[in-house]
C-alpha positions in Angstrom: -13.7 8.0 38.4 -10.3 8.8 39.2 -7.8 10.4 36.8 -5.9 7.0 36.7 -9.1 5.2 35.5 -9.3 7.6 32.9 -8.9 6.0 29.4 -5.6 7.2 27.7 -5.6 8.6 24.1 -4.0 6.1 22.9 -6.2 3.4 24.2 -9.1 6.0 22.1 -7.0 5.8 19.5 -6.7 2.3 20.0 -10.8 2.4 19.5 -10.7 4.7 16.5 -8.0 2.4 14.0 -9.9 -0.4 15.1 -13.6 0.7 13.8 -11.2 2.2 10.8 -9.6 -1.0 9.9 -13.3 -3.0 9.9 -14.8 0.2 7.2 -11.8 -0.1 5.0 -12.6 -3.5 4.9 -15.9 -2.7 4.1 -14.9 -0.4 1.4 -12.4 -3.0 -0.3 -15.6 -6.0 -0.5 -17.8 -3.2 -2.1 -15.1 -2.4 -4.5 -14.5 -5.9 -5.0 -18.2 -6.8 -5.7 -18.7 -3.9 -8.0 -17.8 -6.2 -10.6 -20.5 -8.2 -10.7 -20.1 -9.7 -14.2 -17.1 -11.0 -13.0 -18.5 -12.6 -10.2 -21.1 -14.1 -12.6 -18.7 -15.4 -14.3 -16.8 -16.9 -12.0 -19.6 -18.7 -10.8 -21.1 -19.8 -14.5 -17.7 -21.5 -14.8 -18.0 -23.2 -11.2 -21.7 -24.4 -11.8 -22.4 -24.4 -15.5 -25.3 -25.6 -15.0 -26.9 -23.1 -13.9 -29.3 -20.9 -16.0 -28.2 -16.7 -16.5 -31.4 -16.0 -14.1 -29.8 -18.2 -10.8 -26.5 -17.0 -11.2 -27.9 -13.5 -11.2 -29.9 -14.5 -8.1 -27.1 -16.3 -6.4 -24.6 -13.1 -7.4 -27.3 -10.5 -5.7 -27.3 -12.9 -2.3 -23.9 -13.0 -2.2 -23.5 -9.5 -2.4 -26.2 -8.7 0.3 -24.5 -11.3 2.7 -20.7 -10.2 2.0 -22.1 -6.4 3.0 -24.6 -7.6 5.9 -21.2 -9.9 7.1 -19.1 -6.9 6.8 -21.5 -4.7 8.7 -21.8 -6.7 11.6 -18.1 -7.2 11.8 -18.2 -3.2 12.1 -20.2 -3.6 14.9 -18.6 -6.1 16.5 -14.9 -4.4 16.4 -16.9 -1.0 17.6 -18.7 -3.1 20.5 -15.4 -4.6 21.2 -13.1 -1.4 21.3 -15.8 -0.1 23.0 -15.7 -2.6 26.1 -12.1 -2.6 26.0 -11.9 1.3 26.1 -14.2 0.9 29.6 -11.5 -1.7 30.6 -13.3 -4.8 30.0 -9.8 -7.5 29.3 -12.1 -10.4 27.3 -12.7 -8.2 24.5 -8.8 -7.0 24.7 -8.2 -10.2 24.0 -10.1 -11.0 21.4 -8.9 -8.2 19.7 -5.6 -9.1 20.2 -6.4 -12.4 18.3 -8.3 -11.3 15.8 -5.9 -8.6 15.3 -2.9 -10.7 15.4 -4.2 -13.3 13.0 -5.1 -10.0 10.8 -1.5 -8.9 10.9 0.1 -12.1 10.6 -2.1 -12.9 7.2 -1.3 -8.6 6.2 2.0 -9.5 6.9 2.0 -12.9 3.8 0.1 -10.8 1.6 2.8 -7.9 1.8 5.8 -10.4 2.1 4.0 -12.4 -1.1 3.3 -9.0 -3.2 7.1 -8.1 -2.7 8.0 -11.4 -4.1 5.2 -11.1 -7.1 4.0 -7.6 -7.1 3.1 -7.6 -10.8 1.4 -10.8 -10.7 -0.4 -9.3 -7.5 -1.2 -6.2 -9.0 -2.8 -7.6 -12.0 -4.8 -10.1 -9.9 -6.0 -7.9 -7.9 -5.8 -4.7 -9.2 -4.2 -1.5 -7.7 -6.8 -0.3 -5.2 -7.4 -3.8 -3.7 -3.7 -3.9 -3.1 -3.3 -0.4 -1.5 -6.8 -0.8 0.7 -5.1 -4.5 2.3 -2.1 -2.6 3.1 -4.0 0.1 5.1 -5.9 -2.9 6.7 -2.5 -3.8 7.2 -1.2 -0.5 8.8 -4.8 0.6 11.3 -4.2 -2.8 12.8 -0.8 -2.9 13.7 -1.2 0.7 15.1 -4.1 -0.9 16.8 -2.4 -3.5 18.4 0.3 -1.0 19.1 -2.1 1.7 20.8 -3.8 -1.4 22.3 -0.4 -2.5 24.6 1.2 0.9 24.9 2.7 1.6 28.4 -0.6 3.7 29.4 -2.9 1.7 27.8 -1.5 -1.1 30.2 -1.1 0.9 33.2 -5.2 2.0 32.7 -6.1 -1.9 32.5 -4.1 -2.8 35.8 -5.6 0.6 37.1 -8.9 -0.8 36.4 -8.2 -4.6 37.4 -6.8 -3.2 41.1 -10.6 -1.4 41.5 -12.4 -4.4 40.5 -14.5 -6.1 43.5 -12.8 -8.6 45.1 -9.3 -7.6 44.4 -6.9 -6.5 46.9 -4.4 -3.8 45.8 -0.8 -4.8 45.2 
């Protein structure tokens, strides 16, 4: 491989606050579902029909499948970063969705806690609040690694070697 197929750091980079971003966000649903008494009764009060021994039951599935669903989102941003590191463009771009849409719903919850921070805080509580802003802040430097001037020259670097294509 040449030394202009060579992934730039900040396309690695790029890699690393991607996989970051998706075990943060693994960190904040454990937090969050740490409190399982308040998940219990959250749901008693949705379905009070329900007897203490269900809402247990349905309380451990729901905390199995919120971790199993945030493990395999870890995978998939790592198997996605991954491919786009080797200079694959599809998962570039659905990074760049799912990142954007990350950002732009980061960027309402930030916007919403300056206009009702207290509120926010007490909702949500301090931690929560402080892990969604570092959500916030790996994927914006994501996306920012992501389209940096190398990491754009290494994909059109890639895209002229590719069968088929004739060099500009």
């Amino acid at each position: 491989m040449s030394e202009a197929l060579t992934p730039p750091p900040q396309l690695l980079r790029s890699r690393q606050l991607w996989v970051a971003s998706s075990v943060v966000g693994l960190v904040a649903v454990v937090l969050r579902l740490l409190d399982r008494r308040g998940i219990s009764d959250m749901l008693g009060q949705f379905a009070p029909q329900l007897t203490m021994a269900q809402v247990d039951g349905a309380v451990s599935l729901a905390v199995v499948m919120a971790v199993l669903f945030r493990l395999g989102l870890i995978a998939l941003f790592w198997w996605l970063a991954t491919r786009m590191v080797q200079g694959a463009e599809a998962p570039r771009v659905v990074l760049t969705v799912l990142g954007g849409m990350s950002v732009g719903l980061g960027l309402i919850g930030v916007l919403g806690l300056l206009g009702g921070a207290s509120a926010a805080l007490a909702q949500l509580g301090f931690i929560q609040v402080t892990l969604s802003v570092v959500i916030f802040a790996l994927d914006v430097g994501a996306l920012v690694m992501m389209f940096h001037p190398t990491s754009r020259a290494y994909f059109t670097g890639v895209r002229r070697t590719r069968p088929g294509n004739t060099p500009a």
